[in-house]
N, C-alpha and C positions, 0 to 999 in steps of 0.2 A: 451798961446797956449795950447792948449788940444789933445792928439791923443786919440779918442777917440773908433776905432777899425781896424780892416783892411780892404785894401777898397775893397776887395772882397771875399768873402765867400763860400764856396762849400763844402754839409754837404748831411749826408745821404749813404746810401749804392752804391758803385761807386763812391761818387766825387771824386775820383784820376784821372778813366778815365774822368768825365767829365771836369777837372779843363784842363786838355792836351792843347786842343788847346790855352786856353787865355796862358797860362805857356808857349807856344813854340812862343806865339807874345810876352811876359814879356823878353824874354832871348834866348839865341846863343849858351854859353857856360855854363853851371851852375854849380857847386861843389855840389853835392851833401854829406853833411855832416854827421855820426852817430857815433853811441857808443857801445852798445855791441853786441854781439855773436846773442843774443838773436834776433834782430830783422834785421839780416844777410837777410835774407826772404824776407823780405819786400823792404829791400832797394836794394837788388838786382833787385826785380820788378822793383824799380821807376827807377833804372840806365837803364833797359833794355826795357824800356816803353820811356825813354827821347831819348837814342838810337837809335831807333826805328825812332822816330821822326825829323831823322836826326840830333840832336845838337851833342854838341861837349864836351861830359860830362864827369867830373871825380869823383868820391868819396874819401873821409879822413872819417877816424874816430876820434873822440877825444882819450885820453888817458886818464885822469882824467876827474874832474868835469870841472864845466862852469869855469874857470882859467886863470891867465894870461898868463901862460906858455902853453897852447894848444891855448889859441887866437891869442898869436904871431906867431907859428907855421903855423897855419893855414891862418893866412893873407899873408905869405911870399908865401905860396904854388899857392894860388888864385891870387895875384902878378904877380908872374912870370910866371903862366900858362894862364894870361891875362882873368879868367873867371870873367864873369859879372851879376854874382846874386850867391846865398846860399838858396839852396833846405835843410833846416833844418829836418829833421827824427827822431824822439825819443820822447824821456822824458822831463821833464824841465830846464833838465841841457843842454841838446842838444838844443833844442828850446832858452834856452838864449842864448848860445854859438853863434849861428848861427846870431841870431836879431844885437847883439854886432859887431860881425864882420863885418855883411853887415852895420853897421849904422856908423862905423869908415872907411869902404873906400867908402860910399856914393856908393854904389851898390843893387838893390832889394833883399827880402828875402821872400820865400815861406818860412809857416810852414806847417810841414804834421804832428801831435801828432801820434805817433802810442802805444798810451794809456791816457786814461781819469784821468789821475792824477794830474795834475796843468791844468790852465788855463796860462799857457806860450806860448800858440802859440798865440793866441789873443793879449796880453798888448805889448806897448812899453818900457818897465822895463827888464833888467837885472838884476838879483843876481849875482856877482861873488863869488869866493871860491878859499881858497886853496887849490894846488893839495890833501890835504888829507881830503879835505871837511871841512875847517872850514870858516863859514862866513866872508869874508872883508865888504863887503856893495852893495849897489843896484845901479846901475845906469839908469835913464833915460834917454830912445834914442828919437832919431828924431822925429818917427812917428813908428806906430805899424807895422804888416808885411802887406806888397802888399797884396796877396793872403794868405789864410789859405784853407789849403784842411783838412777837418773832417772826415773821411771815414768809417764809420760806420764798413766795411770789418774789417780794418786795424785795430781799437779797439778792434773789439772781439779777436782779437790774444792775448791780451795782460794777464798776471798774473790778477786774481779777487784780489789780493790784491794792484794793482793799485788803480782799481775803489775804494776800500775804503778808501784810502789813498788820494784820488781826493775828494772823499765827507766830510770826513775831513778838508780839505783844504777850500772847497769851504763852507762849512758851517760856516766858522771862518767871513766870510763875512759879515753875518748879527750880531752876535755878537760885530765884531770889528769895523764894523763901525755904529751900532746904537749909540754906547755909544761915540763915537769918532766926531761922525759931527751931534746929535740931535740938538743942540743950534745952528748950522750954518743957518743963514738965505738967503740960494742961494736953489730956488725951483729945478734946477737941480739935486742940491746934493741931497734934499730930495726925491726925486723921485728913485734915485740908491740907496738908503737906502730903500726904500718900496721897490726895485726890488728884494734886496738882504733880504728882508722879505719874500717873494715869491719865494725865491730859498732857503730859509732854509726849510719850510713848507711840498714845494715837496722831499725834501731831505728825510727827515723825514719819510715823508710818504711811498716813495717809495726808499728809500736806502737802504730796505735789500732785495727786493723784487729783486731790478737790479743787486746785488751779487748770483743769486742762481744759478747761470752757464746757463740760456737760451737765446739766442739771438732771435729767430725768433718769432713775434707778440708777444713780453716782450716791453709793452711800458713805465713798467717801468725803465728797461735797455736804452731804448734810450730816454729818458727824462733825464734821471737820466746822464748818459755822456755827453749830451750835455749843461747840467747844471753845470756841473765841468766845462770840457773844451771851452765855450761858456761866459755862464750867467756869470758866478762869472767875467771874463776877463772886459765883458759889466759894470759890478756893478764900479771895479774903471776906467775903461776908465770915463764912465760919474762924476762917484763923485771926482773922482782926490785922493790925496795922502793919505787922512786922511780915504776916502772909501775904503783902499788895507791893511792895518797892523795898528794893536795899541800890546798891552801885549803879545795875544797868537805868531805873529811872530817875538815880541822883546824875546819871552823866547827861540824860536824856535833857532833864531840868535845866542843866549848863548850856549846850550844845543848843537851844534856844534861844538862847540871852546873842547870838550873832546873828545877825540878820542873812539869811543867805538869799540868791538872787531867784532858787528855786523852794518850790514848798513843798515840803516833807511830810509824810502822816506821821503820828506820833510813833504807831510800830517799824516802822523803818528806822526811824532816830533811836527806839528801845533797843532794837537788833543789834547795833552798832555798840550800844551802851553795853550790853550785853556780853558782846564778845571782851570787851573790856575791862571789863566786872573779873571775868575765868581767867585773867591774866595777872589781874590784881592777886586772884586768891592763889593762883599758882604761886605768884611772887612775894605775898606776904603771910601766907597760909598753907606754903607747900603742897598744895594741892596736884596731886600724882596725876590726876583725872582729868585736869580744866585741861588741858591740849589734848586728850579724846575728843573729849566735848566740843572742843572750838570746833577741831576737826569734822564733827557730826554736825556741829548747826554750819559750819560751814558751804558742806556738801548739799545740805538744804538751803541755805542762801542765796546762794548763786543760781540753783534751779526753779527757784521761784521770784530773781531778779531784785534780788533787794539789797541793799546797800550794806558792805561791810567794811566802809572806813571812812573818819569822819570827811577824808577829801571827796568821798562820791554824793555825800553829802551838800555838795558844794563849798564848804571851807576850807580854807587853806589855817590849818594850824600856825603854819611858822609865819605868819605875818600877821599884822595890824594887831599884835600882843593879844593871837585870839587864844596859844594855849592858856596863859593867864587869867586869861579869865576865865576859862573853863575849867580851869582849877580853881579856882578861887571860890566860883559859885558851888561846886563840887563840896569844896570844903567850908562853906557856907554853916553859920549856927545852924542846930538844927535839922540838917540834911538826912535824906536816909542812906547817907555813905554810911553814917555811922551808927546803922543796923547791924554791920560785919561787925564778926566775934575776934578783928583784931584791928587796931589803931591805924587810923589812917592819917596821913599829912601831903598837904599841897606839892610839898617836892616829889610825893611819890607816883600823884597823879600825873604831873608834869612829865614824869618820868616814863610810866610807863604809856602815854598816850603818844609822846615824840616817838620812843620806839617802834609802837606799831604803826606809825601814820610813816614812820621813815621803813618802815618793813624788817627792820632790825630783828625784830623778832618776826621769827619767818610764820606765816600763815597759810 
C-alpha cells in the first residue's frame, strides 16, 4: 500500500476560507492543535472562523516537540472531550504531532502549514523526538492527511528563515534519492526522482529570489513554497521510502542526539547533512560531480543564511566525544545511511565529518 497524498487540497491565497465548508462536512467537533506564541494569530483565526461555523471546537498546544509525552497528552484530552478530527496548525513538529494522533485513534486530520518549511503536512510519516529534540525514529501512518489547507496568506506570516530552511529540506530530495533509487527498476519511482530533479532546478533557480521579503506578483515566492511544502511531500508519496532520506537525514538524525544551546529547524541541520552526504559519495562513490554540487548549494547557502557546518550549528565536534556519537547514531541499525548503493562504516563517518568541520577539505 502506498499513501500517496492527501485527498484534498486547497492551495493559494484564501484556501483557509475556501477549505470551510468541505472541513465543516469532514468534522462536528475538531481540536484544533499548535505550538508557539508566534503563530497565536492565526490559530486564533481558524478557532474563530470553525466557531463561526457553528462546530464544537477546542484548541491545545503542544509543549515540546513531536513527543511521546505531548501525544499522550493530547490524545486523553480529545478522548474525553469526544472530538472527532485534528485541525493540525504549525510547523513540522506540529503537523506530525497532529498526523500521529489522529492516525492512532482512527479519526480525520486537516493540515494547515503556517510556514513553508517541511513538507509535513502533505506525507503520511511522523518523526518523533524527545521532549528535548533528540530523534527516536519515524513512523508511518495509515494514510496522509484528509485535507491540507496551503494558504498562501498564512505563509507570508511566517520567519524568511523558514522558507530557507524548507528549501533546504526540499532540495535534499533530489540528491537523496537520485543516488538512493537510480538502479530501482519501478517506472514510478523513476518518475518521483525526475520530479524531485525539477524541484531542485527551480529551487535553485528561484530560491533566493523567494527570500527577499516580497509576496505580491513574486512568482518566485509562490513557486518556491509550494515546492517545499507541496512537490518534495509528492516526490516520496510516489517514490516510497528510499525517495524521503538516505545520508543528509541519517546525519541530521545524529546531529540531534547533542543538545546544542541554539535551536535549529530541521532544514538547516538537513542542509548541513547534506553537504556531507556529496562528500561521502565523492569519497566512497567517486563521484566526479558532489564538488559541483557542494559548490552550487553552497553558493545558495550562504545567500539564503543557513548553516553549512555542523560548528554553525552550534557544536563543537571535537569535544565532549560529540563526533562519536554522531557516528555512532549515523551508523545506528537501521539508519537510512545505509540507503547508499555502497558500504558505509563509523570510521568513515568519523572521518569524513573531522575533515570538513576542520576544513581539510576545502569548501
Amino acid at each position: 500500500m502506498q499513501s500517496i497524498s492527501p485527498e484534498t487540497i486547497f492551495r493559494g491565497n484564501y484556501a483557509w476560507e475556501e477549505s470551510l465548508p468541505q472541513i465543516t462536512k469532514l468534522t462536528k467537533s475538531p481540536l484544533v492543535l499548535g505550538r508557539t506564541n508566534n503563530t497565536e494569530n492565526l490559530r486564533n483565526k481558524i478557532f474563530f472562523d470553525l466557531k463561526n461555523h457553528n462546530l464544537n471546537v477546542n484548541s491545545e498546544c503542544l509543549q515540546f516537540d513531536c513527543c511521546y509525552e505531548d501525544i499522550s497528552r493530547i490524545k486523553k484530552i480529545i478522548l474525553n472531550n469526544n472530538h472527532d478530527s485534528v485541525i493540525a496548525t504549525g510547523g513540522g513538529k506540529v503537523l506530525d504531532s497532529g498526523k500521529y494522533i489522529a492516525d492512532c485513534l482512527n479519526i480525520p486530520c486537516i493540515t494547515v502549514p503556517l510556514s513553508a518549511s517541511t513538507c509535513a503536512g502533505w506525507t503520511a510519516l511522523s518523526n518523533i523526538y524527545t521532549k528535548s529534540g533528540q530523534f527516536i525514529r519515524d513512523v508511518a501512518l495509515g494514510s496522509c492527511p484528509k485535507i491540507l489547507v496551503y494558504d498562501h496568506k498564512f505563509i507570508q506570516t511566517a520567519p524568511s528563515r523558514t522558507l530557507a530552511s524548507g528549501i533546504a529540506d526540499a532540495l535534499a530530495k533530489w540528491y537523496e534519492s537520485s543516488i538512493t533509487s537510480s538502479k530501482i527498476d519501478d517506472g514510478l519511482v523513476q518518475q518521483a526522482i525526475q520530479i524531485s530533479r525539477v524541484l531542485r532546478d527551480q529551487l535553485l533557480i528561484d530560491g533566493e529570489k523567494a527570500c527577499n521579503g516580497e509576496f505580491e506578483n513574486n512568482h518566485s515566492w509562490r513557486n518556491t513554497i509550494e515546492a517545499c511544502g507541496l512537490t518534495a511531500g509528492l516526490v516520496g508519496g510516489i517514490g516510497g521510502e528510499k525517495c524521503r532520506t538516505a545520508a543528509a537525514h541519517a546525519i541530521h538524525n545524529a546531529i540531534t542526539q547533542i543538545i546544542s544551546p541554539n535551536k535549529f529547524f530541521h532544514g538547516e541541520i538537513v542542509g548541513v547533512g547534506l553537504l556531507l552526504q556529496l562528500r561521502l559519495e565523492e569519497m566512497k562513490n567517486n563521484n566526479k560531480l558532489a564538488d559541483q554540487s557542494i559548490k552550487q548549494l553552497l553558493e545558495l547557502m550562504k545567500k539564503l543564511n543557513l548553516p553549512t557546518t555542523i560548528a554553525q550549528l552550534g557544536i563543537n565536534v571535537f569535544e565532549n566525544n560529540n563526533l562519536e556519537k554522531i557516528a555512532d547514531f549515523t551508523c545506528r541499525d537501521k539508519s537510512e545511511i545505509y540507503f547508499l548503493p555502497f558500504e558505509i562504516h563509523k570510521e568513515e563517518i568519523v572521518e569524513v565529518i573531522a575533515n570538513f568541520e576542520q576544513q581539510k577539505i576545502k569548501i
